[in-house]
N, C-alpha and C positions, 0 to 999 in steps of 0.2 A: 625906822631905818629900812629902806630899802634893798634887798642883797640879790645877785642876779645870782642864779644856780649854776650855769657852765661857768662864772666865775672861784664860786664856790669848793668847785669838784677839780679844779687847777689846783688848787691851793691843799684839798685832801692829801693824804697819803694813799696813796696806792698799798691793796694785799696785793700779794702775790699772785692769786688767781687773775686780780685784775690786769695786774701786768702781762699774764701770755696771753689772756685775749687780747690786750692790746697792741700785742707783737704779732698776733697769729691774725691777725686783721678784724677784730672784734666781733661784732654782730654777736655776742651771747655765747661761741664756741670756744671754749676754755681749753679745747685741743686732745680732751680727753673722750677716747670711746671706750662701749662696754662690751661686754660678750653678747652671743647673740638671745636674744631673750632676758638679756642684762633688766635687771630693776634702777638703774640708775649708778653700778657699781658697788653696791652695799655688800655683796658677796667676794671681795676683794679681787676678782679680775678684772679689773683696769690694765687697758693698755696704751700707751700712748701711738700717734695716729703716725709717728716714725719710726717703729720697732716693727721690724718685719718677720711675721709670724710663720714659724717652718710651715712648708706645706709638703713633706716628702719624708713617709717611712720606709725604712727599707730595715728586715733585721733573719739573720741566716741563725737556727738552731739545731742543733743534735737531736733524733728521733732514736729513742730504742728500736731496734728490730725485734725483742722478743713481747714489748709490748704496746705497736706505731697507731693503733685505734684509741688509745689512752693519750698518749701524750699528743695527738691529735687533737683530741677533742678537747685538750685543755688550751692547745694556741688556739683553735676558733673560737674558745668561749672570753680568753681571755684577752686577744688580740684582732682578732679577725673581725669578730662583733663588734668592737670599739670602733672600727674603722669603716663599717659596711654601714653606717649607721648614721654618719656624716653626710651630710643632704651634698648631690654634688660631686661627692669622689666616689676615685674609682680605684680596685682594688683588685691583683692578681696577684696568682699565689703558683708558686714554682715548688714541686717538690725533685729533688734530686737523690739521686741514686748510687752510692759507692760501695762499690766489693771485692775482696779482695779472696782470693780461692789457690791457698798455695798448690793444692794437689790439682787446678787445672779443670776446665770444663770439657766435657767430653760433647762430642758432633751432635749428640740430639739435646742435651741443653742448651748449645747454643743457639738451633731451631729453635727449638722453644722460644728459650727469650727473645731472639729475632722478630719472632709472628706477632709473640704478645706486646714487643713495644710498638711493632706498627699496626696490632688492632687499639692498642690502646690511645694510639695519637701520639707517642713519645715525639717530644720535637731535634731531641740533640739524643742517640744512641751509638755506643761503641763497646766491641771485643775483643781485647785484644790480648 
């Protein structure tokens, strides 16, 4: 008995995989990528090639003033390294500045702070 193979594979049942490369236009691409440096997926981040992947953090936190060199250095280790780290992106960091002085700043603090936020580069300052 004679049997032709592309008759054969008509007549198969189709898995699943076979079917979305069959929809996704075949050639062996089963429609699935990996992370980058992926082994094939075996680490369970698969993603498929139509889920679109954030590319944008943004996130505003509270800094003690009695202790802003600590609670610093725990967003750069925990936050800032995570993202500077990524081949590619790019990252800026805005620190801002609120206070509130019921009894009033008097003329030479206000100096002060004036000099120091334009030696320091401040880009948005106000007193009012």
């Amino acid at each position: 008995m004679i049997i032709k193979p592309d008759v054969v594979d008509a007549h198969r049942p189709k898995l699943a995989s076979e079917e979305g490369a069959a929809t996704s236009g075949g050639g062996g691409d089963n429609g699935v990528t990996t992370s980058p440096g992926g082994d094939g997926g075996t680490d369970g981040t698969e993603t498929t090639e139509t889920e679109k992947l954030p590319t944008r953090f943004v996130g505003t936190v509270m800094i003690s003033a009695d202790r802003p060199a600590r609670d610093m250095h725990q967003i750069v280790e925990a936050i800032v390294e995570q993202l500077t780290t990524i081949p590619g992106g790019e990252v800026s960091l805005k620190l801002e500045i609120e206070a509130e002085i019921s009894s009033g700043l008097d003329r030479s603090k206000v100096r002060t702070l004036l000099e120091n936020t334009a030696t320091l580069g401040f880009i948005d300052k106000s007193i009012s």
